[in-house]
VOLUMTOR-371840 format. One record per residue (C-alpha): chain; x, y, z. Coordinates in steps of 0.25 Angstrom, whole numbers, plus 5000, padded with zeros to 4 digits. Layout:
BEGIN
+---+------+------+------+
: c :   px :   py :   pz :
+---+------+------+------+
: A :    X :    Y :    Z :
...
+---+------+------+------+
This chain:
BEGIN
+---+------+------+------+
: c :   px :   py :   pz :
+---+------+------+------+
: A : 4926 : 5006 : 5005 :
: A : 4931 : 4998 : 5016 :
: A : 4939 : 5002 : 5026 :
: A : 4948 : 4994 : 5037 :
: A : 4957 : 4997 : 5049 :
: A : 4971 : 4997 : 5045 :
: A : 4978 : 4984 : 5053 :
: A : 4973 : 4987 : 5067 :
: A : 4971 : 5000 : 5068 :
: A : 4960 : 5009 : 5068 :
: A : 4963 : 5017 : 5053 :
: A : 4951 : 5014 : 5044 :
: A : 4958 : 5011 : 5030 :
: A : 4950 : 5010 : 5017 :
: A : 4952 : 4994 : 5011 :
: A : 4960 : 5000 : 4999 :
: A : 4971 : 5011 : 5000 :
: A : 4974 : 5021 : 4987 :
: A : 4991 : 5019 : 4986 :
: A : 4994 : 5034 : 4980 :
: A : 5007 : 5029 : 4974 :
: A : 5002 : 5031 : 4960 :
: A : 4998 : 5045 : 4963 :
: A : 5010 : 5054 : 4964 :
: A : 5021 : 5060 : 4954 :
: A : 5022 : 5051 : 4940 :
: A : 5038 : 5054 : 4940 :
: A : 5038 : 5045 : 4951 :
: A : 5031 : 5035 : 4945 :
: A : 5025 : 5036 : 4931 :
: A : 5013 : 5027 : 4935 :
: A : 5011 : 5038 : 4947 :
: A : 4998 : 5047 : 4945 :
: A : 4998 : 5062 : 4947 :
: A : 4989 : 5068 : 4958 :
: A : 4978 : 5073 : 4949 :
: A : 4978 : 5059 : 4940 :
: A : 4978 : 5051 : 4956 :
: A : 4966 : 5062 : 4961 :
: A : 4955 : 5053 : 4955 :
: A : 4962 : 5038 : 4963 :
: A : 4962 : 5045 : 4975 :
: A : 4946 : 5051 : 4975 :
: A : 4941 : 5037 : 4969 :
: A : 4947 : 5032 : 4983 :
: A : 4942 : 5042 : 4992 :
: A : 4930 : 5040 : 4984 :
: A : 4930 : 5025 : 4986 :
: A : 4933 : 5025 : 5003 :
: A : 4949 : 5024 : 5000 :
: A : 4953 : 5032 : 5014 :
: A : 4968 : 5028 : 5012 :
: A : 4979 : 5031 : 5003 :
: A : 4992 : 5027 : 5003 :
: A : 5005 : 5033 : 5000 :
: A : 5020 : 5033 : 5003 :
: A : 5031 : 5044 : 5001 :
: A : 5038 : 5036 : 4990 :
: A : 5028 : 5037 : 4980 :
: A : 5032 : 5048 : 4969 :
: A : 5042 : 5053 : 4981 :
: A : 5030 : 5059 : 4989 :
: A : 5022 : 5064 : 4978 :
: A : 5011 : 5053 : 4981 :
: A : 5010 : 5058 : 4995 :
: A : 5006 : 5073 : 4990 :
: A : 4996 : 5066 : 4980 :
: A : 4990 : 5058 : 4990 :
: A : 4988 : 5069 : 5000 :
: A : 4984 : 5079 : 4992 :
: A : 4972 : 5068 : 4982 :
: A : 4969 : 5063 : 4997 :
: A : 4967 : 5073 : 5006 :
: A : 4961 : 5084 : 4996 :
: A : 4949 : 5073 : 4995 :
: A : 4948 : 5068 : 5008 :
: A : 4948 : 5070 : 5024 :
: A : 4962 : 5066 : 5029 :
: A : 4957 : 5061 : 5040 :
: A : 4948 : 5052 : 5029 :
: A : 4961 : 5044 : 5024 :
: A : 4973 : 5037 : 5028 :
: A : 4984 : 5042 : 5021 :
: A : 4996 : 5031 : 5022 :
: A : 5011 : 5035 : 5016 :
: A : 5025 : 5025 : 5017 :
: A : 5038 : 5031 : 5020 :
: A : 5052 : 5022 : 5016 :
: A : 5055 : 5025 : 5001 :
: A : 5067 : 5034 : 4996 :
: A : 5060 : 5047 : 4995 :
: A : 5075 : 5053 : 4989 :
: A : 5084 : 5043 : 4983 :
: A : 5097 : 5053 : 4987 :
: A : 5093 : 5054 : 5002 :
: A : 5096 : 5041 : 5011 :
: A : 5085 : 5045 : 5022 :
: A : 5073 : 5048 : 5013 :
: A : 5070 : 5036 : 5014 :
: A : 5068 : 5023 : 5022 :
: A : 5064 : 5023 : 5036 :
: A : 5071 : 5029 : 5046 :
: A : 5065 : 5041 : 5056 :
: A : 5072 : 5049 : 5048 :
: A : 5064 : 5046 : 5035 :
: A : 5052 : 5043 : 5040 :
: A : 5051 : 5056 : 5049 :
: A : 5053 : 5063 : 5034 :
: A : 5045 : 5055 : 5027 :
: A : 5033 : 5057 : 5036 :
: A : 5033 : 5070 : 5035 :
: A : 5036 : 5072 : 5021 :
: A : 5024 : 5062 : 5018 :
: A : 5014 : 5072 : 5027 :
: A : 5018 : 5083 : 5019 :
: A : 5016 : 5077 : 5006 :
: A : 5001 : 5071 : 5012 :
: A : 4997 : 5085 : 5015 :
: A : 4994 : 5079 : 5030 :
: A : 4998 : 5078 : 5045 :
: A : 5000 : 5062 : 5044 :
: A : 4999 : 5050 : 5038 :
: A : 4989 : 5037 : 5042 :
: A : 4998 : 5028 : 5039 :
: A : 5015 : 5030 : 5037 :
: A : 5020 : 5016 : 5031 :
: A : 5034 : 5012 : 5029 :
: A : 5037 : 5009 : 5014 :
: A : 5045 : 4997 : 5018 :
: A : 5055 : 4992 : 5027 :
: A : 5068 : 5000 : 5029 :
: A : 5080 : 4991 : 5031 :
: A : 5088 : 5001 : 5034 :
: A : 5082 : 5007 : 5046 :
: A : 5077 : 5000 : 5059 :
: A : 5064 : 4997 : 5061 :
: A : 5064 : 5002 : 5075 :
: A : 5068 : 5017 : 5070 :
: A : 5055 : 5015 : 5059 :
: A : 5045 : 5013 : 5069 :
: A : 5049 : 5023 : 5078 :
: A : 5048 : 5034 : 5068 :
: A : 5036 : 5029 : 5062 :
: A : 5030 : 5030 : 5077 :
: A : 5035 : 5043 : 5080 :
: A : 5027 : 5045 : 5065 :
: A : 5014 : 5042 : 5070 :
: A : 5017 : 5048 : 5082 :
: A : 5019 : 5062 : 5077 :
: A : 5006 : 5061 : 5070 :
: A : 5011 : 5059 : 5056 :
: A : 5005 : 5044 : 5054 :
: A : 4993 : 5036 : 5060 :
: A : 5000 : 5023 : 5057 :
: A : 5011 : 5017 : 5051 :
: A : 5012 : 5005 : 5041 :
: A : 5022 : 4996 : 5035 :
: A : 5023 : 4991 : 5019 :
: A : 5031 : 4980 : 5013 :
: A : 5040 : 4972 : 5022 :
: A : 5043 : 4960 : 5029 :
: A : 5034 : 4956 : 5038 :
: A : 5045 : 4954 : 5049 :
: A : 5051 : 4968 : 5046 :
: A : 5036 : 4971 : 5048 :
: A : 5033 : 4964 : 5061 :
: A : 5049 : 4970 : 5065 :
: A : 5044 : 4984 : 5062 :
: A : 5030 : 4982 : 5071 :
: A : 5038 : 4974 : 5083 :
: A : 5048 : 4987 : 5083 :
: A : 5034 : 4996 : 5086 :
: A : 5028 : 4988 : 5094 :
: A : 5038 : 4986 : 5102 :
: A : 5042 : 5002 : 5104 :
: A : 5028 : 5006 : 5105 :
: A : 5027 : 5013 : 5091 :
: A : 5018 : 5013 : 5082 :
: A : 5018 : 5000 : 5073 :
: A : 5014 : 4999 : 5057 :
: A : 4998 : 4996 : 5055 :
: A : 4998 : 4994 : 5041 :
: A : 5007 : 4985 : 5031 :
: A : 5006 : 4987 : 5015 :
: A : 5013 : 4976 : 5009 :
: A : 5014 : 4971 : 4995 :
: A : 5003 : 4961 : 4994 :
: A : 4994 : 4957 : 4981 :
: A : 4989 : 4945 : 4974 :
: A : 5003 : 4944 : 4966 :
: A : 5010 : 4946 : 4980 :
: A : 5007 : 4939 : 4994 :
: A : 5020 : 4936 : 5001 :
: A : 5015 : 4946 : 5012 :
: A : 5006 : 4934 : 5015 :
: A : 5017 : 4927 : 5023 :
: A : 5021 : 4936 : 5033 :
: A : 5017 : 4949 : 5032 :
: A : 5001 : 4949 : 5030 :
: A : 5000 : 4938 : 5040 :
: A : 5007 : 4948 : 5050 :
: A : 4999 : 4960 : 5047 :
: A : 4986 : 4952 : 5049 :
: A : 4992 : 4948 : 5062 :
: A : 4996 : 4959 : 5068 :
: A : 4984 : 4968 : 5062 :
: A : 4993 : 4978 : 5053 :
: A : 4985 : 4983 : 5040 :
: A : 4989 : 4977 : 5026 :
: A : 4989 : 4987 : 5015 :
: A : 4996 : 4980 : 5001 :
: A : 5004 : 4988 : 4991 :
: A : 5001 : 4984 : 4977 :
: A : 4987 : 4976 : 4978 :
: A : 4988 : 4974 : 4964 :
: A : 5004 : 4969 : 4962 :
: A : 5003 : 4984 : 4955 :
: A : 4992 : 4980 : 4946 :
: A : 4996 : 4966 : 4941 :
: A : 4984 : 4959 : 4948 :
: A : 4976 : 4971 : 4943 :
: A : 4977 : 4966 : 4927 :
: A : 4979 : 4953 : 4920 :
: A : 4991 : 4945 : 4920 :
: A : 4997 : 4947 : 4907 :
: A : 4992 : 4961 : 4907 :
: A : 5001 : 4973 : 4902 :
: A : 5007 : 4979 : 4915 :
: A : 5006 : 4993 : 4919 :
: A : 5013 : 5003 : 4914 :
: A : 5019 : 5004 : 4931 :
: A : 5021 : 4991 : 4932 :
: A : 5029 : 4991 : 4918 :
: A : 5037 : 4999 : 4925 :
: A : 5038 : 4996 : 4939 :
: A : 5048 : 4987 : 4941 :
: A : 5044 : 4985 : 4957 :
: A : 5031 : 4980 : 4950 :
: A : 5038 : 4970 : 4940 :
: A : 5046 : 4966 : 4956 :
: A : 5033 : 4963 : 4961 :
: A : 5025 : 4955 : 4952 :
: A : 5034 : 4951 : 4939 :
: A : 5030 : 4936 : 4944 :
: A : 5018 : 4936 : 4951 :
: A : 5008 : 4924 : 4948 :
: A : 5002 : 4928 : 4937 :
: A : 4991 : 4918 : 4939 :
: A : 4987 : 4926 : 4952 :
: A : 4982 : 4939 : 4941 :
: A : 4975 : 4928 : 4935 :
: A : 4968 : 4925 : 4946 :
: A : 4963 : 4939 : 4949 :
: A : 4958 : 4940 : 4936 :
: A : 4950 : 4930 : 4936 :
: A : 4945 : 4932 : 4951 :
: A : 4941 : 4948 : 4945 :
: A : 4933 : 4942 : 4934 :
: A : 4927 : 4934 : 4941 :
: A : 4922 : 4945 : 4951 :
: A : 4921 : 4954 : 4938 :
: A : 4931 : 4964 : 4945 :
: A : 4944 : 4969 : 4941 :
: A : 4958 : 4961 : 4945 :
: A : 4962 : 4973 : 4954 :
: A : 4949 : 4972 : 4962 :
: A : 4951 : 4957 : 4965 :
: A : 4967 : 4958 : 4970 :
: A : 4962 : 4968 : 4979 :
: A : 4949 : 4961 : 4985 :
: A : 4960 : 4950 : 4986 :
: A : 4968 : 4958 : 4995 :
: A : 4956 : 4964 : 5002 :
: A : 4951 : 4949 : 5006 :
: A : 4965 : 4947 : 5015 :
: A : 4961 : 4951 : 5030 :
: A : 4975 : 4956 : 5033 :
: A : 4974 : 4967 : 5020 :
: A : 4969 : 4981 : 5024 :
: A : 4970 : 4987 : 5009 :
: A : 4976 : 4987 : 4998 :
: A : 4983 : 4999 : 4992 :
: A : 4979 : 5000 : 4979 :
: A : 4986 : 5008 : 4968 :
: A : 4977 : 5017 : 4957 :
: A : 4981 : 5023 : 4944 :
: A : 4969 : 5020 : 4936 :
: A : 4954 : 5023 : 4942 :
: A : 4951 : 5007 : 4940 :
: A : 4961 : 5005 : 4948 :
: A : 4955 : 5010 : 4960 :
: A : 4942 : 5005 : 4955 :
: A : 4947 : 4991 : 4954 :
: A : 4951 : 4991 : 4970 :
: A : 4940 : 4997 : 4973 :
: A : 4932 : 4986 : 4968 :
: A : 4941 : 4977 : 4977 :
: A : 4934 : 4980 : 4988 :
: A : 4921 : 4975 : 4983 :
: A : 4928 : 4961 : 4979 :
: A : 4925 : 4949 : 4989 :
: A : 4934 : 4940 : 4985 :
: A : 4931 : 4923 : 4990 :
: A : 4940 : 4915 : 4996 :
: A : 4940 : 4907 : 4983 :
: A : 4944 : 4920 : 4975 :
: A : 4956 : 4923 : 4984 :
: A : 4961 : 4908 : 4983 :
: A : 4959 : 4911 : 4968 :
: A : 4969 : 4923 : 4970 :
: A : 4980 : 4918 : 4979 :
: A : 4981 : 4903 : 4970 :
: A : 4989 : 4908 : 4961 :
: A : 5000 : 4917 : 4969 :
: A : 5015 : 4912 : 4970 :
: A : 5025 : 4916 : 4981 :
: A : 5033 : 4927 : 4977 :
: A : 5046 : 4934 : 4985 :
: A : 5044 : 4945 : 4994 :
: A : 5042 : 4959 : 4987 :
: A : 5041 : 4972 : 4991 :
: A : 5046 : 4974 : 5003 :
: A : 5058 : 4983 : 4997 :
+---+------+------+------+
């Protein structure tokens, strides 16, 4: 295993993160993995140098939270792995501030989230996307009084637009508090609008680049016209995604996985480990291939004649994700 700096700062991170989304209660999702079936994904990334795990309070309404501390640090040191979690998502449909990110919430919401973890702090407290209906100023000043207290290391950002993000950093900056270090945006082979303005910002001001959904939830993971998963039969924020994606672009990583005689997944991946500005992907497993496959991403060196190969076919698509 590899491991990197996130952005500029000193945290050592491996080159691919476990998302513990799958792993959880089943009721929440019926896809989601109980903890004794998810104990084998996370020792297979322990095992293979994986030292950071990401989660969030949404995922089956804290349940993958418990999961992930108790599969995580019953295996390892903590101070061996960087534990990330998001807070912004409805934790209770009935109560108007469980959600969002205003002090209010977000002082909850940490607390709540060291408690399910089974630890003292977090490495990395990242806001599940952007909350119009609180200001900016009020978000970062309550996430800096979190790190100030202890509860996180660093704090990180996910889907938005690039100038709410650069808006959200000046605000810190600007009152001396602590500013985001990472961004996990939604960006794959099926979807690159974050090449226009958000990538390029991120390189430039040296934040750490950790995609969601590497494998546009599996599609460049299988041929074109094969069956979808039984989750993405039934995800309809799937179908949002990539219901009219270039086909021609799965085409393409098939015939670029033949010809290195590795799997489709292995190929998106080395893709998007061959961009400078990616720390690692966050890669999703439900079935041991799965992990194998990335892991086999590591090992694929992809040419510059491969990635044009790759990137020919994609057409502009509208912005997604950010909601």
């Amino acid at each position: 295993m590899h491991y990197v700096r996130l952005g500029d700062t000193g945290l050592k991170v491996s080159r691919l993160w476990l998302g513990m989304m799958s792993y959880g209660d089943p009721g929440w999702r019926d896809w989601v993995l109980t903890e004794d079936d998810a104990a084998p994904f996370v020792e297979r990334a322990l095992d293979a140098g994986i030292n950071t795990f990401d989660t969030a309070d949404i995922y089956s309404l804290g349940v993958s939270e418990e999961v992930t501390g108790r599969l995580v640090l019953s295996r390892a040191e903590r101070h061996e792995v960087v534990l990330a979690t998001k807070v912004n998502m409805a934790m209770d449909q009935d109560d108007p501030n469980a959600r969002g990110l205003s002090r209010k919430h977000i002082m909850e919401s940490i607390d709540a989230s060291l408690r399910r973890l089974g630890t003292d702090y977090v490495d990395l407290y990242q806001i599940h996307r952007w909350d119009d209906t609180t200001p900016i100023a009020e978000t970062m000043e309550a996430l800096h009084d979190v790190v100030k207290a202890g509860k996180a290391r660093y704090i990180g950002a996910s889907s938005m637009y690039a100038w709410q993000f650069a808006k959200a950093q000046h605000v810190a900056r600007t009152n001396h508090w602590t500013p985001f270090v990472s961004m996990q945006p939604h960006y794959n082979l099926l979807y690159r609008e974050e090449e226009r303005e958000m990538l390029p910002q991120c390189l430039d001001q040296g934040v750490g680049v950790v995609p969601w959904s590497p494998l546009a939830r599996g599609r460049l993971a299988r041929p074109s016209d094969a069956q979808d998963t039984a989750r993405a039969t039934f995800d309809e924020f799937t179908r949002y995604l990539y219901d009219g994606a270039a086909t021609s672009v799965i085409d393409a990583v098939g015939t670029v996985a033949e010809r290195y005689g590795t799997s489709r997944a292995a190929v998106a991946l080395a893709w998007l480990l061959s961009k400078p500005v990616v720390t690692a992907p966050i890669i999703g497993a439900t079935k041991v291939d799965h992990l194998d496959d990335a892991l086999d991403g590591l090992e694929v060196a992809l040419t510059d004649e491969d990635v044009a190969e790759l990137e020919d076919p994609y057409t502009t698509r509208p912005v997604l994700g950010h909601g």
